[in-house]
N, C-alpha and C positions, 0 to 999 in steps of 0.2 A: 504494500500500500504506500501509495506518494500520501504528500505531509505540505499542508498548506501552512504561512506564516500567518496568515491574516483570510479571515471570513467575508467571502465574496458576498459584493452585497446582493444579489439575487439571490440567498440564500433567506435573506430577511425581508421580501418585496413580493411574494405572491402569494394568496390563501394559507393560511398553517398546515393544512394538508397535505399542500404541495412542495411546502418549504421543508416540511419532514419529509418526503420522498426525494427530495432533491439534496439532502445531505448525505447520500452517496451520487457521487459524480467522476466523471474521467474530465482529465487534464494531460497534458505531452508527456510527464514524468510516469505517469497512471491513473491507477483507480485512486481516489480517494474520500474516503468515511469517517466523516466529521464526529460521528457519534465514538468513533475509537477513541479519540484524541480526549483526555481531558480539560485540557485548556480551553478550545476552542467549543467543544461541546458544552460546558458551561457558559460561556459568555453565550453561545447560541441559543442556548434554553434560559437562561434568564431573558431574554430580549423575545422569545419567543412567547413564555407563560405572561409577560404581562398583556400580548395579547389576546391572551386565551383568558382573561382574567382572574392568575392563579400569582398569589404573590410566592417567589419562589427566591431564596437567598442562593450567593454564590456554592457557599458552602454545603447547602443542598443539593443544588441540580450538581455535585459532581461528582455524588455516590454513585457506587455500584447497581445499585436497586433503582435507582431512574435509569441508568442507563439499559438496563435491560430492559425493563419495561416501555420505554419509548423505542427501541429497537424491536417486542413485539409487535408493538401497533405500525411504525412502518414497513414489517413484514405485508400485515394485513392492506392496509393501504396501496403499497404497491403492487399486491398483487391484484387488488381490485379495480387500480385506476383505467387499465389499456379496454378490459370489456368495459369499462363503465360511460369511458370514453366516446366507445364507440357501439352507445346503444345496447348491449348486450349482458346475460344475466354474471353476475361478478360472482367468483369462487365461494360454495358455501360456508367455508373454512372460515374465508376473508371476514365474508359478512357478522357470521358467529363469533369472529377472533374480535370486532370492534363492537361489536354489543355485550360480550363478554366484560370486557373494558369500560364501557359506558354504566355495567349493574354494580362494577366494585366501587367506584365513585360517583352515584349518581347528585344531579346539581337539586338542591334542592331551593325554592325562592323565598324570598328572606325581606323581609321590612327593612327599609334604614331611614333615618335623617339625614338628611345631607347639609341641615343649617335652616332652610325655608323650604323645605319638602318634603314629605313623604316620596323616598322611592323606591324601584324595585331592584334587588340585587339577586344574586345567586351564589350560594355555598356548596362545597363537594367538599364532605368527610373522608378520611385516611390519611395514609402517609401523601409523602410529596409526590414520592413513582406513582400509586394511582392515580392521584389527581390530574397528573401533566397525561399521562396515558387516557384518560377518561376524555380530558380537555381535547387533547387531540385525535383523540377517538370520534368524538363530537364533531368538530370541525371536519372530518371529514365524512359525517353521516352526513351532514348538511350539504357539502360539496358535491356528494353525489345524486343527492334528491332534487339538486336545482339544476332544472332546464339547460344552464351553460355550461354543465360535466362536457359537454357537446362539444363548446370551445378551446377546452384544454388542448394544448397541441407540444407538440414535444420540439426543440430545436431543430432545426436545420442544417446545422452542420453535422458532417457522417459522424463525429467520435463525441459527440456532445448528449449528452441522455436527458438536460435539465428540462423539466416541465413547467409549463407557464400560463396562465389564461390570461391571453392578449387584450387589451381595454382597443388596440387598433388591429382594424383586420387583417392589415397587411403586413403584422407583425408577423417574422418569422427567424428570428435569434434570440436567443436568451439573455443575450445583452448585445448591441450591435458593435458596440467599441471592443468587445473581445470576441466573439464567435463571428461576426457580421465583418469586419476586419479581414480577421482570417481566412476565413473564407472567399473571401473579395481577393486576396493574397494571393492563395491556391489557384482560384479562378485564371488570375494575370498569369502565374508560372506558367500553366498546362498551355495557355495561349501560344507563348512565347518559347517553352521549351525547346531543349532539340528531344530528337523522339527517342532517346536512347537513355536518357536523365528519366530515373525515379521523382515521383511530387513530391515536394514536401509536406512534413505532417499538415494534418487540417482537411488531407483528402483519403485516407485510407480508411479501410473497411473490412468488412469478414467478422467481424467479434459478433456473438452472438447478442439479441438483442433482450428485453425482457419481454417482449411481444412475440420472441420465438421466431423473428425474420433475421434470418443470417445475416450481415453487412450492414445494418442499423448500430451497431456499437452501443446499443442497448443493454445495459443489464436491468 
């Protein structure tokens, strides 16, 4: 496994759902899974739980017992997202492995003050690992019961796996100053090449995909 210095920010920029599937990703040096790393895995899940509305300390999110339990739940998630994607019924496993997750911490609604109102909040009982697993179990029930699961599209460049639900249609890199670049790079080579020269990375292919299409570079 390759070893990021610093967390891309597309990592912290699309639905929680996605952004946990997308902390394993391929880069030129390899594969690499953010959730291994504990540095990087904690500053991602503190920035992640406050979206999911779970307060979560550093010193928390960097036990062992989250990490495997958010490693469950993006088992399930990714194996659910490509049928979900595309119409089709998602593994029962998947589905049972994130309602599993949703019963060990369910959210329960809760009264507060906020100073000049009554408002509505929500609480989820357990440790810290259920919670963020339940939180993001959630997050992605919801992603897949809405109509735009349809829009999720996965990168465009061949060695790039990150998944993103585009706000423009004509989106189609996961970030354009690095995949959208390089690509663009690749493109000019093959133009230009003599025909006896290998491409440079950014256009190879063959790794199996997680959609089960060879040359996707999918896992």
């Amino acid at each position: 496994m390759a070893h990021l210095s610093a967390i891309p920010s597309i990592l912290l920029s699309e639905p929680p759902a996605l952004d946990l599937v997308n902390t394993r990703f391929h880069v030129p040096a390899g594969w690499v899974d953010l959730l291994e790393h504990s540095e990087q895995r904690t500053e991602w899940l503190t920035a992640e739980a406050g979206r999911l509305g779970i307060s979560a300390t550093k010193a928390g999110a960097r036990s062992d017992a989250v990490a495997a339990a958010i490693k469950a739940v993006r088992e399930h998630v990714a194996a659910a997202l490509e049928p979900a994607r595309h119409g089709k019924r998602p593994p029962t496993r998947a589905l049972s492995g994130l309602n599993e997750a949703l019963r060990a911490a369910p959210a329960v609604p809760q009264a507060c003050w906020d100073g000049s109102a009554v408002v509505a909040t929500t609480d989820r009982a357990g440790s810290l690992a259920t919670r963020l697993a339940a939180g993001f179990a959630e997050a992605a029930v919801e992603l897949f019961a809405d109509p735009a699961i349809r829009n999720v599209r996965r990168c465009a460049a061949p060695d790039c796996v990150i998944a993103f639900l585009p706000r423009n249609a004509n989106r189609r890199w996961c970030a354009p100053n690095i995949c959208g670049n390089r690509e663009r790079v690749a493109r000019y080579y093959l133009r230009h090449k003599p025909a006896h020269q290998d491409a440079p990375y950014g256009t190879r292919s063959g790794a199996p995909g997680a959609d089960g299409r060879e040359g996707s570079g999918r896992h």
